[in-house]
mmCIF file of the N, C-alpha and C atoms, coordinates in Angstrom:
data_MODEL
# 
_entry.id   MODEL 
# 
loop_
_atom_site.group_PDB 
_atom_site.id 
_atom_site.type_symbol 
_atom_site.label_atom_id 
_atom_site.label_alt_id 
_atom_site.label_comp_id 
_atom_site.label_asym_id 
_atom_site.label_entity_id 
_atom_site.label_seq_id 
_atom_site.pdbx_PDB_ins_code 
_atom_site.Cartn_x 
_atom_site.Cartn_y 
_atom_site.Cartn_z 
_atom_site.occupancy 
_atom_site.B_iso_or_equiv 
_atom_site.pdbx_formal_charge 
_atom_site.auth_seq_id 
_atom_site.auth_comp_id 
_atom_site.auth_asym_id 
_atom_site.auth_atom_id 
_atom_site.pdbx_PDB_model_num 
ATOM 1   N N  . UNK A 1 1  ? 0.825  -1.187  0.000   1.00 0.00 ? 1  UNK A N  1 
ATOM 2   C CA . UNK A 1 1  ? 0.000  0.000   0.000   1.00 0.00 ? 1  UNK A CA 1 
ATOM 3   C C  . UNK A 1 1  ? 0.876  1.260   0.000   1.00 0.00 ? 1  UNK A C  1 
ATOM 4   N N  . UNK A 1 2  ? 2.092  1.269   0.744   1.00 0.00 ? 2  UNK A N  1 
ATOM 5   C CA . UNK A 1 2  ? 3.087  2.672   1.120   1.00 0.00 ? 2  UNK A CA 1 
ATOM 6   C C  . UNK A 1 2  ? 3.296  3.057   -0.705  1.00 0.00 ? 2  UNK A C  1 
ATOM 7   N N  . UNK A 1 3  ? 3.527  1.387   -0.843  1.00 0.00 ? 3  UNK A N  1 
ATOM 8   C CA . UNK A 1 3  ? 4.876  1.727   -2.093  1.00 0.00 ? 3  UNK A CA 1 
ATOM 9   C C  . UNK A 1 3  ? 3.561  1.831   -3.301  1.00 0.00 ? 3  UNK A C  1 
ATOM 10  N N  . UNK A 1 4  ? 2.401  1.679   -3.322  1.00 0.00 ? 4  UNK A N  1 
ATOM 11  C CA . UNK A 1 4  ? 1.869  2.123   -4.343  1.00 0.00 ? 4  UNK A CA 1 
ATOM 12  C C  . UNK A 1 4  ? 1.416  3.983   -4.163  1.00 0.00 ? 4  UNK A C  1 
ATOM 13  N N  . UNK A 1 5  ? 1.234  4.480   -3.062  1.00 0.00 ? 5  UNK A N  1 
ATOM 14  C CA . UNK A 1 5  ? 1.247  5.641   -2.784  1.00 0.00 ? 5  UNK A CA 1 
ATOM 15  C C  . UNK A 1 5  ? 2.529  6.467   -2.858  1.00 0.00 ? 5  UNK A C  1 
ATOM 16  N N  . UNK A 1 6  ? 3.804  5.554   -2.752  1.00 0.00 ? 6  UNK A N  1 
ATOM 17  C CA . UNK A 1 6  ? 4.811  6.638   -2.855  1.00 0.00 ? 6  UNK A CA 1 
ATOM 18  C C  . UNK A 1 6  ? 5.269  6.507   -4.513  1.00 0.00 ? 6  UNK A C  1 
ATOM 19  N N  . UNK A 1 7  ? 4.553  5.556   -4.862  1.00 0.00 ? 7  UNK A N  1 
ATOM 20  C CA . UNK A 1 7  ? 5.301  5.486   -6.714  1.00 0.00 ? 7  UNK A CA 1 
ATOM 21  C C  . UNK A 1 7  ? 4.291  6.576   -7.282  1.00 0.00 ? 7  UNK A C  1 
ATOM 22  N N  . UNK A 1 8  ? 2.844  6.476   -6.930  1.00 0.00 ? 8  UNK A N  1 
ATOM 23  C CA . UNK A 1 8  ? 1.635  7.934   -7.593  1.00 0.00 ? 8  UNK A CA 1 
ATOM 24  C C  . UNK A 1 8  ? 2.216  8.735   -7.130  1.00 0.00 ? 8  UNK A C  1 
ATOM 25  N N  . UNK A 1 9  ? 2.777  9.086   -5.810  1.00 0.00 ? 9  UNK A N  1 
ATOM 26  C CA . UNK A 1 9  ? 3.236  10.567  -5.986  1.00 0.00 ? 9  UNK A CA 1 
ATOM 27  C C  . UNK A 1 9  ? 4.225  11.033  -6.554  1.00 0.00 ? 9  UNK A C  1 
ATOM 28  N N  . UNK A 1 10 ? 5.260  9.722   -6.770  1.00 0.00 ? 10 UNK A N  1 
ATOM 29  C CA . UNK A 1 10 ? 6.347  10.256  -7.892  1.00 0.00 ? 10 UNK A CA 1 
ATOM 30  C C  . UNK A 1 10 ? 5.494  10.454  -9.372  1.00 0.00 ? 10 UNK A C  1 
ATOM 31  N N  . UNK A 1 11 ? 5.211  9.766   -9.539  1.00 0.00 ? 11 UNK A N  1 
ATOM 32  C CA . UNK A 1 11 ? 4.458  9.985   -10.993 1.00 0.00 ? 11 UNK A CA 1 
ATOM 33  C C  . UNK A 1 11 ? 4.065  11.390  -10.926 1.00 0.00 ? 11 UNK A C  1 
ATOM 34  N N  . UNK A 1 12 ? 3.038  11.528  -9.805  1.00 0.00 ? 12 UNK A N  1 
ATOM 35  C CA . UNK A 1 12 ? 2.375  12.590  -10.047 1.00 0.00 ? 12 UNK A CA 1 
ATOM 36  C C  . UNK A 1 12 ? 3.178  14.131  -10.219 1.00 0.00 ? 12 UNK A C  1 
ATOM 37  N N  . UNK A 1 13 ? 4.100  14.530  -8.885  1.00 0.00 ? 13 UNK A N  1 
ATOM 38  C CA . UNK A 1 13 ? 4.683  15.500  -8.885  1.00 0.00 ? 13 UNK A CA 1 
ATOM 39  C C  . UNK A 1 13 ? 6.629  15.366  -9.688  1.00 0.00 ? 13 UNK A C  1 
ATOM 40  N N  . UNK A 1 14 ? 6.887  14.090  -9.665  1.00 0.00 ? 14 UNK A N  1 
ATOM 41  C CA . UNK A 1 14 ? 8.485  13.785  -10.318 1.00 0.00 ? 14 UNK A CA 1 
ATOM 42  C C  . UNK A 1 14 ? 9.362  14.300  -9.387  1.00 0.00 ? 14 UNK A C  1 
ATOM 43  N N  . UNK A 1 15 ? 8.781  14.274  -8.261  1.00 0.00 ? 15 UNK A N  1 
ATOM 44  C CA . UNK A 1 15 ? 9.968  14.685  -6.925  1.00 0.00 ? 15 UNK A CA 1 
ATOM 45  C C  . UNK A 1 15 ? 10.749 13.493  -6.752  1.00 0.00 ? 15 UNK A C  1 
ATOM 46  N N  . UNK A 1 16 ? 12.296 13.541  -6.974  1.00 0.00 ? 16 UNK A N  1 
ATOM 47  C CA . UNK A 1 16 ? 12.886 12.835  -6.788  1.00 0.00 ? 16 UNK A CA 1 
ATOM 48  C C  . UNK A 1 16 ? 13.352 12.229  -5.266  1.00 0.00 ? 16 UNK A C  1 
ATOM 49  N N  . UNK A 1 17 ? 12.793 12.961  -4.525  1.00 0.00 ? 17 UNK A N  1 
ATOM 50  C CA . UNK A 1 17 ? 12.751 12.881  -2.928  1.00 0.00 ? 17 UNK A CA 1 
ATOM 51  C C  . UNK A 1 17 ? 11.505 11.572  -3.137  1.00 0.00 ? 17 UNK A C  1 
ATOM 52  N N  . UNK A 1 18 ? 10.621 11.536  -3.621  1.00 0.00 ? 18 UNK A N  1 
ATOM 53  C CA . UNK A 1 18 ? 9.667  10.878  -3.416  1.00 0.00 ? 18 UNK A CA 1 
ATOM 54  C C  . UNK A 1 18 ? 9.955  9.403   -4.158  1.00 0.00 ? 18 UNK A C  1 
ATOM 55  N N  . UNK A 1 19 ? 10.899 9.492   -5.503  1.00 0.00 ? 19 UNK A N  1 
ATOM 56  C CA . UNK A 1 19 ? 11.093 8.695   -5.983  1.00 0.00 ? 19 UNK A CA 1 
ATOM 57  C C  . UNK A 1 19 ? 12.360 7.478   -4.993  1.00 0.00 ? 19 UNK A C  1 
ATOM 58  N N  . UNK A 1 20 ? 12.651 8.577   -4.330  1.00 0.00 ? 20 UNK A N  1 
ATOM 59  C CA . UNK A 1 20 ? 14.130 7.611   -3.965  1.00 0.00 ? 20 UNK A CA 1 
ATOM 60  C C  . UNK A 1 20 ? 13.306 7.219   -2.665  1.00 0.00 ? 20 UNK A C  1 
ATOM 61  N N  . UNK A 1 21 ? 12.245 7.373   -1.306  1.00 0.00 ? 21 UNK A N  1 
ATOM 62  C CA . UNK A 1 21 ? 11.609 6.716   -0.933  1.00 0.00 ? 21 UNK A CA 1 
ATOM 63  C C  . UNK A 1 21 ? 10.938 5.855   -0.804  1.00 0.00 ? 21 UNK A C  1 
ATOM 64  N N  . UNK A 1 22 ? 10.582 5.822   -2.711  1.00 0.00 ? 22 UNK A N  1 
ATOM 65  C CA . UNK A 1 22 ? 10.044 4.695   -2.904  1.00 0.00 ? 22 UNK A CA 1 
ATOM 66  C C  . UNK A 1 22 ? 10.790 3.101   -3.562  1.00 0.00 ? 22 UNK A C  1 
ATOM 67  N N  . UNK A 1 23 ? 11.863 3.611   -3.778  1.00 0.00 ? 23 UNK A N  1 
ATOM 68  C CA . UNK A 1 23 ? 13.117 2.546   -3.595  1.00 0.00 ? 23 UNK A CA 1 
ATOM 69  C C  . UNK A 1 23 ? 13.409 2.044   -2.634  1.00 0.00 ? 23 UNK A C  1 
ATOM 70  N N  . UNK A 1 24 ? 13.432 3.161   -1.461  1.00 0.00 ? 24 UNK A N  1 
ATOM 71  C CA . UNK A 1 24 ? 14.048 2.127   0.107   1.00 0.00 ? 24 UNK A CA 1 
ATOM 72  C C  . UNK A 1 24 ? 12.575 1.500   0.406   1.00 0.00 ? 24 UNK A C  1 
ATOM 73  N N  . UNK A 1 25 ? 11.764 1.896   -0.076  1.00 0.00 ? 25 UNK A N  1 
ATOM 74  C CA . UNK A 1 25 ? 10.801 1.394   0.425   1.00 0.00 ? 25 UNK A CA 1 
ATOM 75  C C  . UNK A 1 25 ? 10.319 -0.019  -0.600  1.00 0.00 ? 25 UNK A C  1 
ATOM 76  N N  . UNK A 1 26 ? 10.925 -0.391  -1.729  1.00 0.00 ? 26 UNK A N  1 
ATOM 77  C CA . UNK A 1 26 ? 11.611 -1.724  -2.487  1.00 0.00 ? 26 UNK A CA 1 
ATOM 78  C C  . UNK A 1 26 ? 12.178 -2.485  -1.820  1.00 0.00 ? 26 UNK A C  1 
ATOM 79  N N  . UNK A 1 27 ? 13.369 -1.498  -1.167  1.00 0.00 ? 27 UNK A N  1 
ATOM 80  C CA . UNK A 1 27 ? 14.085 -2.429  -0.571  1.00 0.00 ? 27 UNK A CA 1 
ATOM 81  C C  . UNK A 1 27 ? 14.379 -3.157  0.518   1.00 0.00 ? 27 UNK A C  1 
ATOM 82  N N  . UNK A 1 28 ? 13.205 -2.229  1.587   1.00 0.00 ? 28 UNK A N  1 
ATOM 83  C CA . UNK A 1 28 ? 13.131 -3.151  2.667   1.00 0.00 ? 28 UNK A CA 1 
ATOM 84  C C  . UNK A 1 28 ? 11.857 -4.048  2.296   1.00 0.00 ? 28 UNK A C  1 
ATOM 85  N N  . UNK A 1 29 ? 11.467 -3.924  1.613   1.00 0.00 ? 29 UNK A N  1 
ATOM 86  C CA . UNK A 1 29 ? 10.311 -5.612  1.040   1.00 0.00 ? 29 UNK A CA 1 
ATOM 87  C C  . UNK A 1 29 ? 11.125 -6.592  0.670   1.00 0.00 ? 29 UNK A C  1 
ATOM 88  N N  . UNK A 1 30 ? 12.082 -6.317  -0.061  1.00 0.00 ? 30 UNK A N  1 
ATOM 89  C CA . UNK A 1 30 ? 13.379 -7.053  -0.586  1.00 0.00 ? 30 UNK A CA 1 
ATOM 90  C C  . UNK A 1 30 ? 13.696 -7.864  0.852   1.00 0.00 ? 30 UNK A C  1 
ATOM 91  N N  . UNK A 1 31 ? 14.008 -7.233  1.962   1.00 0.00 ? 31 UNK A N  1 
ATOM 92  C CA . UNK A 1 31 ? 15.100 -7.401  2.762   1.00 0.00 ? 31 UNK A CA 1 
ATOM 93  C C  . UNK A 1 31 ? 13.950 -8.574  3.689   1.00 0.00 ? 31 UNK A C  1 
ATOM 94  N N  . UNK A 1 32 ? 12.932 -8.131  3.946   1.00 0.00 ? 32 UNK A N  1 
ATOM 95  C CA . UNK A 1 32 ? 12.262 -8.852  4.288   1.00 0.00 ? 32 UNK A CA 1 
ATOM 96  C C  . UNK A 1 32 ? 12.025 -10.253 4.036   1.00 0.00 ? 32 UNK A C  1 
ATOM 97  N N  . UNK A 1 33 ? 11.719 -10.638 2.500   1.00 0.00 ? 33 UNK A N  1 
ATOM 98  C CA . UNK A 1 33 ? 11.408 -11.915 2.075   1.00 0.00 ? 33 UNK A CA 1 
ATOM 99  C C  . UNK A 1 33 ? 12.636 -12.343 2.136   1.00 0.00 ? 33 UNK A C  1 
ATOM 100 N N  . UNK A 1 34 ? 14.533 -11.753 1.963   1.00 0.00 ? 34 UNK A N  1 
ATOM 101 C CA . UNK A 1 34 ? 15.382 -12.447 2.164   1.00 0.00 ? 34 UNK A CA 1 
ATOM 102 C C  . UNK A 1 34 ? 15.425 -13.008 3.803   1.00 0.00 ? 34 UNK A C  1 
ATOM 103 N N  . UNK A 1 35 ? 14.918 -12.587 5.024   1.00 0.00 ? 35 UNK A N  1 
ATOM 104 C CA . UNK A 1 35 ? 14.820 -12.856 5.689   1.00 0.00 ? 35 UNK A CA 1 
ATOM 105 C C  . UNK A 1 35 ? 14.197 -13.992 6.428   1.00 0.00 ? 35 UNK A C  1 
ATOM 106 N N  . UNK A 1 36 ? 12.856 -14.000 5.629   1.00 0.00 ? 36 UNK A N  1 
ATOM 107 C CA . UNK A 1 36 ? 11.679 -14.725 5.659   1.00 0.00 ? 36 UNK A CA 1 
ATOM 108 C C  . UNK A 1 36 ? 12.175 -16.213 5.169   1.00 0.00 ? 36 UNK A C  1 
ATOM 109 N N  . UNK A 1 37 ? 12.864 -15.903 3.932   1.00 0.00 ? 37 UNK A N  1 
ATOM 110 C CA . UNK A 1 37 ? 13.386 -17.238 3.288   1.00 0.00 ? 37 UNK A CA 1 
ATOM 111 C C  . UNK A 1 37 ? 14.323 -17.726 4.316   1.00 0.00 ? 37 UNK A C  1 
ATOM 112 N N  . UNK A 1 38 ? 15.661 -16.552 4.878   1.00 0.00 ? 38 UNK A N  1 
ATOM 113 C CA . UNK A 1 38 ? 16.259 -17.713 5.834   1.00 0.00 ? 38 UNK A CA 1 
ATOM 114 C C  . UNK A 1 38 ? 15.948 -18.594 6.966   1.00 0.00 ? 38 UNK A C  1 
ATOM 115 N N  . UNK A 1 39 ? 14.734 -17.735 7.783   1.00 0.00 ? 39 UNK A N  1 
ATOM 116 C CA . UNK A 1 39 ? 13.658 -17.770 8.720   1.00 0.00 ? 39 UNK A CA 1 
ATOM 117 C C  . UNK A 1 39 ? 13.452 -19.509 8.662   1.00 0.00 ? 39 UNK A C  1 
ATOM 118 N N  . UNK A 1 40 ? 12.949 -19.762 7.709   1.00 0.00 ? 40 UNK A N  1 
ATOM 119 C CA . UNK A 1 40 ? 12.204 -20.580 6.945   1.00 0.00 ? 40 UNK A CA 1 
ATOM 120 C C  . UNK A 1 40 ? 13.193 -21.648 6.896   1.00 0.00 ? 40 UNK A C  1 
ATOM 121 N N  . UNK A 1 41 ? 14.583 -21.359 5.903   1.00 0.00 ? 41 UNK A N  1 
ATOM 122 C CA . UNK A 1 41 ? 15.372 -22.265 5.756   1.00 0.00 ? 41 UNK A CA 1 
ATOM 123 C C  . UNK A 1 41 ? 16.202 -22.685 7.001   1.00 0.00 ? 41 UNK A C  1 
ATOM 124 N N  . UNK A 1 42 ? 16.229 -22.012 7.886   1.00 0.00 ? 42 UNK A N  1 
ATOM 125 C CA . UNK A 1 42 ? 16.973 -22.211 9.504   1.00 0.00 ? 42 UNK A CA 1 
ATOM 126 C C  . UNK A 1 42 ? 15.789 -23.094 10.184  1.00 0.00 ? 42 UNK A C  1 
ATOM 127 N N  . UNK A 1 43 ? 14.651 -23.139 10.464  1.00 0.00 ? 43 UNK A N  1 
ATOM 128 C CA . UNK A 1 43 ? 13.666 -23.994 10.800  1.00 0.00 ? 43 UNK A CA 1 
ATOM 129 C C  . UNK A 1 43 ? 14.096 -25.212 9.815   1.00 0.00 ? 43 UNK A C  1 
ATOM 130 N N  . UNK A 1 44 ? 14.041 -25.234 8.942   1.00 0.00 ? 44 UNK A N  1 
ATOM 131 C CA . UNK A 1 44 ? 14.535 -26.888 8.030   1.00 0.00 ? 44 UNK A CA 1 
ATOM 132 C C  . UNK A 1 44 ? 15.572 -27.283 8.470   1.00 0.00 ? 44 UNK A C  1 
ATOM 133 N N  . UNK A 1 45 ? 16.749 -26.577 8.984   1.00 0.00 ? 45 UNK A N  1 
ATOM 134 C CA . UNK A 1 45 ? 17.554 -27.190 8.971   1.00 0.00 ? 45 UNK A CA 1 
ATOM 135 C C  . UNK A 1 45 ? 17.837 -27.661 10.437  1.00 0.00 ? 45 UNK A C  1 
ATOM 136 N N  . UNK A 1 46 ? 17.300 -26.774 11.513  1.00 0.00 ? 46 UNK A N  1 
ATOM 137 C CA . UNK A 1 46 ? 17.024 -27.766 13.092  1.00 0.00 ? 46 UNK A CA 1 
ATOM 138 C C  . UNK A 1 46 ? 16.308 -28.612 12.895  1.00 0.00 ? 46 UNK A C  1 
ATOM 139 N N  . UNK A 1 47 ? 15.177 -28.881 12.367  1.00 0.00 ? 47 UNK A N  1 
ATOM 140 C CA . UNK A 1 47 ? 14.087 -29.918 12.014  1.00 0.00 ? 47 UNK A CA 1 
ATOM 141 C C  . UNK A 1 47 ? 15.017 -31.095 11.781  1.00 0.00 ? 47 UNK A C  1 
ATOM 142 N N  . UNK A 1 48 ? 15.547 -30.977 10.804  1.00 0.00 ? 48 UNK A N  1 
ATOM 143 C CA . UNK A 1 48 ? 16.676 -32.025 10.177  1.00 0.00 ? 48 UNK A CA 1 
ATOM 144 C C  . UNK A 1 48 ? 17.736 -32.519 11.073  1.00 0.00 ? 48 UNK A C  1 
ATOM 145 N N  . UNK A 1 49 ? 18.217 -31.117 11.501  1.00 0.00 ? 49 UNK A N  1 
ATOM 146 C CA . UNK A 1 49 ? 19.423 -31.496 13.116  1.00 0.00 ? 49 UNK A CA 1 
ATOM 147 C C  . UNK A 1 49 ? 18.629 -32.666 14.084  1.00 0.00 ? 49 UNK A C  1 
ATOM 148 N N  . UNK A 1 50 ? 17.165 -31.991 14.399  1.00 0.00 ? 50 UNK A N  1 
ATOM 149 C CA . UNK A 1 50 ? 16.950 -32.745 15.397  1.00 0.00 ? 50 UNK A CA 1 
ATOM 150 C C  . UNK A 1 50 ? 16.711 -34.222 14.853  1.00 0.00 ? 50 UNK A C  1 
ATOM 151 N N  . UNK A 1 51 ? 15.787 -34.482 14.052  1.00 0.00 ? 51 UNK A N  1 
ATOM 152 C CA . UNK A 1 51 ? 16.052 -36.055 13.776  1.00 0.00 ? 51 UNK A CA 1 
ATOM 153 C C  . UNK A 1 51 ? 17.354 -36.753 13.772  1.00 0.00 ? 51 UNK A C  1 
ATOM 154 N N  . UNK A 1 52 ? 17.989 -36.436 13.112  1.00 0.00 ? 52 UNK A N  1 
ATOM 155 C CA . UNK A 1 52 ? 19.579 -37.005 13.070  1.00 0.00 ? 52 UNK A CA 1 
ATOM 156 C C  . UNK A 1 52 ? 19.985 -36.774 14.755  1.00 0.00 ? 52 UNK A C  1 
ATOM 157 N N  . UNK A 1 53 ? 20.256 -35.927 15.645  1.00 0.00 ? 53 UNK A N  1 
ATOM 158 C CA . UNK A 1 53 ? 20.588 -35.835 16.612  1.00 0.00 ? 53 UNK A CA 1 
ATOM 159 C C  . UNK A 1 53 ? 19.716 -37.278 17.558  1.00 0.00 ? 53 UNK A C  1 
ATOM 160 N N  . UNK A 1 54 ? 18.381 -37.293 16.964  1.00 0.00 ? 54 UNK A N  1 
ATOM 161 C CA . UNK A 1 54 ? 17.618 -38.897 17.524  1.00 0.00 ? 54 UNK A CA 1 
ATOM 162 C C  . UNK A 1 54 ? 18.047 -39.554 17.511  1.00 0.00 ? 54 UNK A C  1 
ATOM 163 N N  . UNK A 1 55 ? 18.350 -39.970 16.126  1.00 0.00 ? 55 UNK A N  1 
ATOM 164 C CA . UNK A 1 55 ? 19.204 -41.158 15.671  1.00 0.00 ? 55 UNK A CA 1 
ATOM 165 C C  . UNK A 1 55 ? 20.461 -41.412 16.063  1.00 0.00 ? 55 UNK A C  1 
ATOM 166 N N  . UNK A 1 56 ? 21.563 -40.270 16.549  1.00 0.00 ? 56 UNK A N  1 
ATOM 167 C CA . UNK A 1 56 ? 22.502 -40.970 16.911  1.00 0.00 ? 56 UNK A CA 1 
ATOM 168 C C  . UNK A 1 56 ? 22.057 -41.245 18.201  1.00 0.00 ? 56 UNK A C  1 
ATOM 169 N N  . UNK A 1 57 ? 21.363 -40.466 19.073  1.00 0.00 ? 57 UNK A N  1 
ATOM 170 C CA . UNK A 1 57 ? 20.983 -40.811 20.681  1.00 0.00 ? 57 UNK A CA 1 
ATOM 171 C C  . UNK A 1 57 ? 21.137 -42.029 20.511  1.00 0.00 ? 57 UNK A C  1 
ATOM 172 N N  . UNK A 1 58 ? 19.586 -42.266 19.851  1.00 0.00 ? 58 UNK A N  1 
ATOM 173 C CA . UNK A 1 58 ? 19.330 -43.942 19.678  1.00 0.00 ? 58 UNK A CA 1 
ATOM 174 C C  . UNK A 1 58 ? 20.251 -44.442 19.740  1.00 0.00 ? 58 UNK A C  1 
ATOM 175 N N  . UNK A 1 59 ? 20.930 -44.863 18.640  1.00 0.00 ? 59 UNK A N  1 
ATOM 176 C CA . UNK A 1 59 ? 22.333 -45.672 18.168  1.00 0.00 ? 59 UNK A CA 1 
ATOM 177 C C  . UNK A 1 59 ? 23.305 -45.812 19.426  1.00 0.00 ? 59 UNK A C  1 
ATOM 178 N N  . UNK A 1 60 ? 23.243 -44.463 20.044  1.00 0.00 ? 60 UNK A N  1 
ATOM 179 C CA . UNK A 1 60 ? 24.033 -44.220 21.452  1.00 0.00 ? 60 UNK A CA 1 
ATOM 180 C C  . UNK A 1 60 ? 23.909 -45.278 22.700  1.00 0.00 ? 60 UNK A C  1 
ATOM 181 N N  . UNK A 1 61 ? 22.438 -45.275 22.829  1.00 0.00 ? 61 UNK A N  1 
ATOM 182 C CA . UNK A 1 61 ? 21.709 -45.658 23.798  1.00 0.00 ? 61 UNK A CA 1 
ATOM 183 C C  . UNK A 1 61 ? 21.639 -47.226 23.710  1.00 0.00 ? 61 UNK A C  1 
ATOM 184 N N  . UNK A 1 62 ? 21.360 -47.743 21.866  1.00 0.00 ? 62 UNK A N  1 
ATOM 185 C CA . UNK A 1 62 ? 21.269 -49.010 21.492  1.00 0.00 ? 62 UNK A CA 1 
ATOM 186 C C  . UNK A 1 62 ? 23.054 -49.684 21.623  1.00 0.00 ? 62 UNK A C  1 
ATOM 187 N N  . UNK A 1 63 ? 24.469 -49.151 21.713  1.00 0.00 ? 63 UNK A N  1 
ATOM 188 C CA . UNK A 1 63 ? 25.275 -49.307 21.906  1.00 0.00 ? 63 UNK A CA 1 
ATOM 189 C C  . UNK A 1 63 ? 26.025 -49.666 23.130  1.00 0.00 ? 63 UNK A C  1 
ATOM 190 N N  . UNK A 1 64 ? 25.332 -48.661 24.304  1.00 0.00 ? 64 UNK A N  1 
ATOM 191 C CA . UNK A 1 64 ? 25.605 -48.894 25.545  1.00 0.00 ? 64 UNK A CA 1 
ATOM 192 C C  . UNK A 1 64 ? 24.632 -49.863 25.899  1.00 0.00 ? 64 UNK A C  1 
ATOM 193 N N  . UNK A 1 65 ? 23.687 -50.056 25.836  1.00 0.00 ? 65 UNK A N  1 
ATOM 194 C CA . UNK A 1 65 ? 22.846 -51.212 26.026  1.00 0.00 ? 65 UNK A CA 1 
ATOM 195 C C  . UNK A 1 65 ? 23.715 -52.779 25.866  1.00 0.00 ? 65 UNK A C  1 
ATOM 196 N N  . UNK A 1 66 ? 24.083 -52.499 24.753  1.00 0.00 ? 66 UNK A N  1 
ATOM 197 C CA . UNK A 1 66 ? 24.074 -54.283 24.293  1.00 0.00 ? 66 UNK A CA 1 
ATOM 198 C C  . UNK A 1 66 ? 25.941 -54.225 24.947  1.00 0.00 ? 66 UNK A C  1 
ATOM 199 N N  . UNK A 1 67 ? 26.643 -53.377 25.265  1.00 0.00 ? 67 UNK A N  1 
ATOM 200 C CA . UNK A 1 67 ? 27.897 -53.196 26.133  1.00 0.00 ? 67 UNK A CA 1 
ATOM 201 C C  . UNK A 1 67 ? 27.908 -54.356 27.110  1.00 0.00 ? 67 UNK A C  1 
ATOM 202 N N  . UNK A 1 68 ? 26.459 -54.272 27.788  1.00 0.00 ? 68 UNK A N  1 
ATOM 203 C CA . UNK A 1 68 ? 26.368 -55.392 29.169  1.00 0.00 ? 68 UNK A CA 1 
ATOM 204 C C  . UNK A 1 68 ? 26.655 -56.424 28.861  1.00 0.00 ? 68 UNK A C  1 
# 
């Protein structure tokens, strides 16, 4: 909504003050979804840690077990 109001008012008046607001205002949408994506990809990759971290428990647990 910002960035469709700050691109009409560049259109409208060609204030370059208005135009270059509406770039940072690109670019923190930008900065966001790069965020969002790592957000996202850091949750996959504990998800993943933690199973494997099971599995060696297990393996751990199934090792000292059969020790006796």
């Amino acid at each position: 909504m910002i960035k469709k109001i700050a691109w009409d008012a560049f259109k409208n008046t060609g204030d370059i003050n208005t135009f270059l607001e509406y770039k940072q205002i690109e670019n923190i949408e930008e900065n966001i979804k790069k965020i969002n994506q790592l957000s996202s990809e850091e949750e996959n990759i504990k998800k993943i840690n933690g199973v494997t971290n099971v599995k060696e428990n297990s393996k751990e647990m199934n090792d000292l077990s059969n020790k006796d």
